[in-house]
Every structure is written in structure tokens, then in C-alpha cells.
C-alpha positions as CSV (number, residue, x, y, z in Angstrom):
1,X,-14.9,5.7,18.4
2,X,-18.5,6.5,17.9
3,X,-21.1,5.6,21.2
4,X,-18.6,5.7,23.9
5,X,-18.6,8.4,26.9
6,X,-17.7,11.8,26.1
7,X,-14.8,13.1,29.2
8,X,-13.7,16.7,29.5
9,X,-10.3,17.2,31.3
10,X,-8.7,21.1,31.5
11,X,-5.7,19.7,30.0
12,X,-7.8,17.5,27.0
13,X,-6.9,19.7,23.5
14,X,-9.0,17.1,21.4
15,X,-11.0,13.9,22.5
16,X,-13.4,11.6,20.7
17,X,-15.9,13.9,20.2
18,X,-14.9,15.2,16.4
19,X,-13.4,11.6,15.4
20,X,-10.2,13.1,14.8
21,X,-7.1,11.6,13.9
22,X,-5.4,11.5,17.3
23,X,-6.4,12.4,21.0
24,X,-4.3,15.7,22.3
25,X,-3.0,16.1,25.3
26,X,-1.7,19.4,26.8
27,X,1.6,18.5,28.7
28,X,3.0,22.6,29.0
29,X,2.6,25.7,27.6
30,X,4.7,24.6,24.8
31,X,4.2,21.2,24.5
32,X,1.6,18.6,23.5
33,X,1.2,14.7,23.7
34,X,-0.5,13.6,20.3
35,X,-1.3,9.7,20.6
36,X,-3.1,7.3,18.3
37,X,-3.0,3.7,17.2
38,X,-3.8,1.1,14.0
39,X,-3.0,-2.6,12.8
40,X,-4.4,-4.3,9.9
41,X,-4.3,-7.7,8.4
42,X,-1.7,-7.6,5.1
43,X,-2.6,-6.3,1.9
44,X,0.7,-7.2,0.6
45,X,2.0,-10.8,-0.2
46,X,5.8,-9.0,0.8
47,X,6.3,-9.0,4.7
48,X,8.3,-6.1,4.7
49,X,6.5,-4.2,2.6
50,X,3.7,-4.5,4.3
51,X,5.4,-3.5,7.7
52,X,6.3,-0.7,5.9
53,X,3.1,0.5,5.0
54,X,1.7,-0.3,8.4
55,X,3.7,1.5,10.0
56,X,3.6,4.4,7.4
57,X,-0.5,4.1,8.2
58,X,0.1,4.9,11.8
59,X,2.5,7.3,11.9
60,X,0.2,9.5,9.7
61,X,-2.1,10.2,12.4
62,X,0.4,12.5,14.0
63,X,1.6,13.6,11.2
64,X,-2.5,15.1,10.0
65,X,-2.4,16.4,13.2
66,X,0.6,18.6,12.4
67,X,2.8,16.5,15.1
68,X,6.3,15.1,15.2
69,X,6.3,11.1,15.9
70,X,8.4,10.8,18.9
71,X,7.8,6.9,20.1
72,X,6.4,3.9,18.9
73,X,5.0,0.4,19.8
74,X,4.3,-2.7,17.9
75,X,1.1,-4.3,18.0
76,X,1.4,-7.8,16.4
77,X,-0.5,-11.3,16.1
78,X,1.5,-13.9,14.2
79,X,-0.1,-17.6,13.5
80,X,2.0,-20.1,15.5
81,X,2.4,-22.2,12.9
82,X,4.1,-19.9,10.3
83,X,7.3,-19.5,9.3
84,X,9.2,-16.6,12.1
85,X,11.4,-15.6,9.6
86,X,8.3,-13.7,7.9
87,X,7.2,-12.2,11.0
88,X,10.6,-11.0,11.5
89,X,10.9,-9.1,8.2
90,X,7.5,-7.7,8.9
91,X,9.0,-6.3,12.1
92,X,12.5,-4.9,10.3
93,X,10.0,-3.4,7.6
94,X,8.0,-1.2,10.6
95,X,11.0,-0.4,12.4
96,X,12.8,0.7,9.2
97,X,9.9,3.3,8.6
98,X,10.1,4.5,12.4
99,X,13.6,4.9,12.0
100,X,12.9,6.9,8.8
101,X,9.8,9.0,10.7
102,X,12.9,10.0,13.7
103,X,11.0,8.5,16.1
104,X,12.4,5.5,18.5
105,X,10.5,2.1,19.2
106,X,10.4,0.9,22.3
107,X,9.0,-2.4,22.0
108,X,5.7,-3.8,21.9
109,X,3.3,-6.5,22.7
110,X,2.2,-9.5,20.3
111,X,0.0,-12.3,21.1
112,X,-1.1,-15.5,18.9
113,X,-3.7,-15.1,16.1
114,X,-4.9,-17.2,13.1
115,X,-4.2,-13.9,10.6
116,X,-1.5,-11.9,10.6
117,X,-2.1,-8.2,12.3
118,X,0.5,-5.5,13.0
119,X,0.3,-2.1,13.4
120,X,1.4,0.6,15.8
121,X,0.5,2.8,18.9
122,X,2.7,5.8,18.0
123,X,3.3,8.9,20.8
124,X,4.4,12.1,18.9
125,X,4.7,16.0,20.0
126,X,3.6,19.8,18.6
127,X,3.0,23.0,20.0
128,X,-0.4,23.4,21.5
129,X,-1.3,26.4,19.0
130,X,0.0,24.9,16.4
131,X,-2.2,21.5,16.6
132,X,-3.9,20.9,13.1
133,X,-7.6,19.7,13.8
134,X,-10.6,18.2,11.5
135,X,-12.5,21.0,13.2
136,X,-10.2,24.1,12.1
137,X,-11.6,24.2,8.2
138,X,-12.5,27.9,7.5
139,X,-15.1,29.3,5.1
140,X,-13.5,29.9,1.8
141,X,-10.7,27.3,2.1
142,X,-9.0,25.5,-0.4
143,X,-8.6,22.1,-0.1
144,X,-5.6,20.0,-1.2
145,X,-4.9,16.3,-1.5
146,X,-1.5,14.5,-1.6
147,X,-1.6,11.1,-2.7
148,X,-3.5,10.0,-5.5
149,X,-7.1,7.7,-4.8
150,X,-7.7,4.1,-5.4
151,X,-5.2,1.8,-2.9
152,X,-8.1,0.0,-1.7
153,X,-9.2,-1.4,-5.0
154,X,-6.2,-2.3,-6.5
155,X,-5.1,-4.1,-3.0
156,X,-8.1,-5.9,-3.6
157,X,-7.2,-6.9,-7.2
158,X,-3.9,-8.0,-6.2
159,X,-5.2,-10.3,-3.4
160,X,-7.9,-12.0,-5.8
161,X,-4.7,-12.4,-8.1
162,X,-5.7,-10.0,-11.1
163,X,-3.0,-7.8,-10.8
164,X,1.1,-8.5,-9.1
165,X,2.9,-6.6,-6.8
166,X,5.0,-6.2,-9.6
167,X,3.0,-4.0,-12.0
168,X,1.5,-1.9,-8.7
169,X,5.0,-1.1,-7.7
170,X,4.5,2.8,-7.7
171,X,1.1,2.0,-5.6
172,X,3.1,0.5,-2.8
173,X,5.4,3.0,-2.6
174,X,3.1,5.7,-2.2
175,X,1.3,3.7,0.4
176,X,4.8,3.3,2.4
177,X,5.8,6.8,1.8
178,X,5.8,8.9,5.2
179,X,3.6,12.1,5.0
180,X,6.2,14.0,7.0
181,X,7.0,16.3,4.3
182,X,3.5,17.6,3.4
183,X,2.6,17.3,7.4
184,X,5.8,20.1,8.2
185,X,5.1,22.4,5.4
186,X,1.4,22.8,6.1
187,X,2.2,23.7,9.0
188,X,5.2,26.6,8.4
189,X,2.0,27.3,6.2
190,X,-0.2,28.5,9.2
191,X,-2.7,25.3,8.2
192,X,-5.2,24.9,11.3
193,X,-7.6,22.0,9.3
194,X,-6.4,18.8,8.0
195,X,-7.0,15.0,8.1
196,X,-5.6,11.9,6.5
197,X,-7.5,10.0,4.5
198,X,-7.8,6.3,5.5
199,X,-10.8,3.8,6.2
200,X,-13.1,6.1,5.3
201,X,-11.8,7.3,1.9
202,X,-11.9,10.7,0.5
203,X,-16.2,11.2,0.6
204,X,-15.8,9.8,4.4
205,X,-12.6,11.9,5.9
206,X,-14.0,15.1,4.0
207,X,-17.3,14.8,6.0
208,X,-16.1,14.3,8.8
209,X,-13.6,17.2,8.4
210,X,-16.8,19.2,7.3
211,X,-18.8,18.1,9.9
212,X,-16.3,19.1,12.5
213,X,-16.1,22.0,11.3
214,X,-19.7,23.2,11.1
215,X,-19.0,23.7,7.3
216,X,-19.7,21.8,3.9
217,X,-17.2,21.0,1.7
218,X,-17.4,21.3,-2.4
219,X,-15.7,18.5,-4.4
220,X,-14.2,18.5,-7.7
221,X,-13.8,15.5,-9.1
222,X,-12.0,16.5,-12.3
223,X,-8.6,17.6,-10.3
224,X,-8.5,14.6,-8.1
225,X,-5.7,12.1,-9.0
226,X,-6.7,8.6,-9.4
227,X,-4.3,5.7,-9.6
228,X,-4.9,4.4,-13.8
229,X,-4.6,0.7,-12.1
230,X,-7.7,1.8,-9.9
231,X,-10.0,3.9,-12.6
232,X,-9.4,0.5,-14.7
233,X,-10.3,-2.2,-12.2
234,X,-13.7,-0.1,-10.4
235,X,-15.0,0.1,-14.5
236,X,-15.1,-3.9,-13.9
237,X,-16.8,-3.7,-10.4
238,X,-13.9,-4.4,-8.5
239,X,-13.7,-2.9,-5.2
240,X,-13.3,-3.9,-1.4
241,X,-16.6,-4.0,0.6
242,X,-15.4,-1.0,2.6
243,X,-16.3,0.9,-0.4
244,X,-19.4,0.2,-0.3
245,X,-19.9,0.7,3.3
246,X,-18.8,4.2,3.1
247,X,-21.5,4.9,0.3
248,X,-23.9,3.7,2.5
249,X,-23.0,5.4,5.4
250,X,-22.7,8.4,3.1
251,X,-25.9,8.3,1.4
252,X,-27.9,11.6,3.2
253,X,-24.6,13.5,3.7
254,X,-23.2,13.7,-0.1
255,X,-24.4,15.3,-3.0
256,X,-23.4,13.8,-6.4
257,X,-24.0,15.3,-9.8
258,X,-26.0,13.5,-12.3
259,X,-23.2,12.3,-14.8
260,X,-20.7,11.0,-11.4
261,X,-21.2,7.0,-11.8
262,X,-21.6,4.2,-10.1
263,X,-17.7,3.0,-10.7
264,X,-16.5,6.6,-9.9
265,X,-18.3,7.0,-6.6
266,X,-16.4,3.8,-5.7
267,X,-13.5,5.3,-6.3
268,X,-14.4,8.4,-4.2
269,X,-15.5,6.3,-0.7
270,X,-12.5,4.0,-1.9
271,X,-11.0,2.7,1.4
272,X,-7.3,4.0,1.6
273,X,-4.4,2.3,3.5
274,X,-1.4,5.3,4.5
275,X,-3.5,7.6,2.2
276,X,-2.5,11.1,1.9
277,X,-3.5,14.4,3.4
278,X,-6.7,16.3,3.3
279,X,-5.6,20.1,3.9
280,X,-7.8,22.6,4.4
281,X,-5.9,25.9,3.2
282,X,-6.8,29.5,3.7
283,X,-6.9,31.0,-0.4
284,X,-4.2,33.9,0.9
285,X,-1.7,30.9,2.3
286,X,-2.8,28.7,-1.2
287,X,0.0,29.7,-3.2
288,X,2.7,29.9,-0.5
289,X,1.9,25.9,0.4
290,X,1.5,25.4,-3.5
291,X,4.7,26.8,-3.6
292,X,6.5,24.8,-0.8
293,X,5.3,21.6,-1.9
294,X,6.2,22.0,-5.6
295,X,9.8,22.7,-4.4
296,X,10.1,19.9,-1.6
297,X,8.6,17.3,-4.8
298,X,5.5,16.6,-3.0
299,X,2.5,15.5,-5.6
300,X,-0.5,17.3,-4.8
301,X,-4.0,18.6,-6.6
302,X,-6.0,21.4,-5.4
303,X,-9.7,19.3,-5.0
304,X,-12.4,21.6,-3.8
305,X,-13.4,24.0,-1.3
306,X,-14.7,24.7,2.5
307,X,-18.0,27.0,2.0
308,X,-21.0,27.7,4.4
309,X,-23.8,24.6,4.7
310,X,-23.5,21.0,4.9
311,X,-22.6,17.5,3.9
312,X,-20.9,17.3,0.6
313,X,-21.5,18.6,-3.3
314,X,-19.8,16.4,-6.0
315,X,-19.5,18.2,-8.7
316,X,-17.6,17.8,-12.6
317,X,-16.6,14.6,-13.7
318,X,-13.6,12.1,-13.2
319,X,-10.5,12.4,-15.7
320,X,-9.8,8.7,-15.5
């Protein structure tokens, strides 16, 4: 929340002033209050579905931040007019994936709107020296990415009707899938930098997570997964407008290499929905997360690197 008032409190672990995933509040000792909150309009034509990955979307706040989700409340505007049977199996579709996260929903608050909206202000818990912050990269680190790129332009495809929910099945899933997994075993890993990759896309969540922590990160693009649906659809121009946005924004803080082009740069400041994690590993606890995530199934590619400086270098080209 760029421009508002900065507020120090003795008890405040992390505010506004990194753009972090989640506030942090130290309740003990031992104990932590992560909180956070999101709701989008539907990029799904399946109400549950896109519960689902709502509700996925917010929950991975807590998760980046190395948290367990504890409780949860909808946030929901329906049309008046529309059938309540659809808002209902969005509803069923969010609580299933609270349910699934262990967490408990205690109700919520929804309110009349012309476009659907639903999201989630999720509470969650961690040990205060075990918090996982965009501003604990380190010098040297490695930096590893668990769900592949591209969700924001093939979203976009399906909603201008050149592509079904059908044939982006394994897209959707991803997008609904929790990051709990990835979340726990980074940090039995020791992990103290991480974020989730979201509105922003990769280029956008790995400056901030460079910026926060006074480092600059090194990209390379030939190890980053890419959905096929999404390398195909950005060759033809198609992206959302978030995309773009990001590049702008981006445009004095990145560093591309000659031969990364137009259509791969979308991909990179592609706007993700429940995207995966961005962690930031020390090279001596690499292979010990490698190993953990290889065992528990969880996809991941090794990406780039933290190193002295600033902004970003994109570097190699895009297998895709």
C-alpha cells in the first residue's frame, strides 16, 4: 500500500514499509499474528473453481511468510439479479480450500455489486524468529520458483474464448493448489527470504524482494517453467494489461539481455493469480530444500540468484 503513513509499534514485526506479503504482529515470545487480505473478479466461467483459487490466492500470503493459516473471512459481492445457486458453489469452493489449508472460517461480510468479487481476509500464526520476510534475501542466495509462469495470459485467452477450461485443466489446478507444502519445508530449511508471486508477476515480486533487501537479484530465464498454453498465446500478443503495467513500472529497475523479446518479457511481468513461491535459499541449505521438495512432489526450478547491487539482470534466453 504505497503513499500511506508509515507507524512503528514495539510489537509491529513487519508493516507496510517493504510491501510485504502480510503485516506481522508479535502476540508472545513464541507467537505471531500474520494477517492479510485479497478478492478478485472471476477468471474462471466454473464458480467453484474459481472459489477455489481465490481462496488458494489468499491463503498464500501466510503461507510466503512462512505462517500457518489459522482463520478466515469471506469477502464477497454478488449481483442481485443472478442466480444464488452460483454464489453458493463459489462459497463451498473457498471453504473447501480453507478446510484443506486447516484453518476454520468464521464467516464473513458480502454486500451487492454489479461483478462478482470474492476473496479472503485470512489470520494465520508462526514463531517470531521464524517469520520469512521479502527483506531477508542474503548475498549469494539461490533462488527457487514453484509454479510454473503464464496464468494471467492464458486466463485472458479463456475469457476472450480462445482457449476452454477444458484444455487449461492442469493451469487451474496449479492455480487452486495450496502452497502449504513448499511454505513448511522452506522453512524446516532455515529460509529467512521469500515472497509469492502474484499481481506483480515474477520481474515485479523479484524487485521488490531485491529491493527489500538492499540486494539485486540475477534472472535466468532458461530454467524458468513456463506454461506451453502461455509461451503459445504471448507469441500472438495476447496478454492481460497488467502485463504491461508491470513493464512499465519496471522499466529503470530491470535489465534485459539483448536476445529476451518482446513476447517473453510478457511472460516475465505476466500477472499471476495463487502463483507460486519466490525462495530465496542460502547455496549451503540449496540441496537440503532441493532435496525435501523432490521427495514431498513439489515442482520447482532453481531461477537465479541474490548478488550485491540493484534492480534486476535478465539474462539467457526462454526454453518455450
Amino acid at each position: 500500500m504505497r503513499g500511506l503513513p508509515r507507524f512503528s509499534h514495539p510489537q509491529l514485526l513487519i508493516g507496510m514499509d517493504t510491501a510485504d506479503d502480510a503485516g506481522v504482529y508479535r502476540l508472545s515470545d513464541d507467537m505471531a499474528l500474520i494477517q492479510t487480505v485479497d478478492f478478485f473478479t472471476p477468471m474462471v466461467d466454473d464458480p467453484y473453481m474459481f472459489g477455489s483459487i481465490a481462496a488458494a490466492n489468499a491463503l498464500s500470503d501466510i503461507y510466503a511468510m512462512g505462517g500457518r493459516p489459522l482463520t478466515a473471512l469471506n469477502l464477497a459481492a454478488f449481483p442481485a439479479c443472478q442466480d444464488k445457486g452460483m454464489f453458493s458453489r463459489i462459497l463451498q469452493g473457498g471453504a473447501a480450500k480453507i478446510q484443506e489449508a486447516g484453518a476454520l472460517l468464521l464467516g464473513g461480510h458480502t454486500i451487492e455489486d454489479e461483478e462478482p468479487k470474492y476473496g479472503l481476509a485470512v489470520s494465520g500464526l508462526a514463531h517470531p524468529d521464524k517469520i520469512i520476510a521479502n527483506s531477508g534475501a542474503q548475498e549469494g542466495d539461490l533462488l527457487f520458483l514453484t509454479k510454473p509462469l503464464g496464468v494471467g495470459i492464458v486466463t485472458t485467452a479463456l475469457k476472450a474464448g480462445m482457449v476452454t477450461e477444458e484444455e487449461i485443466a492442469p493451469v487451474l489446478r496449479s492455480m487452486a493448489a495450496l502452497n502449504a507444502m513448499a511454505s513448511g519445508l522452506m522453512v524446516e530449511c532455515g529460509v529467512k527470504g521469500a515472497t509469492d508471486i502474484t499481481g506483480f508477476g515474477l520481474l515485479g515480486h523479484m524487485y521488490e524482494l531485491a529491493a527489500a533487501s538492499g540486494l539485486a537479484a540475477e534472472l535466468w530465464t532458461e530454467l524458468i517453467p513456463v506454461w506451453p498454453q502461455a509461451a503459445q498465446l504471448a507469441r500472438q500478443d495476447v496478454a492481460p494489461g497488467g502485463a504491461y503495467r508491470n513493464l512499465q513500472y519496471l522499466r529503470d529497475k530491470v535489465r534485459f539481455a539483448p536476445q529476451i523479446t518482446a513476447y517473453q518479457r510478457l511472460i516475465l511481468a505476466d500477472p499471476q493469480t495463487s502463483g507460486g513461491l519466490l525462495i530465496s535459499v542460502p547455496k549451503e541449505r540449496a540441496g537440503m530444500l532441493e532435496g525435501k521438495l523432490e521427495i514431498a512432489g513439489v515442482d520447482y526450478a532453481i531461477i537465479g540468484k541474490m548478488r550485491a547491487g540493484s534492480g534486476i539482470d535478465v539474462s539467457g534466453e526462454l526454453r518455450i
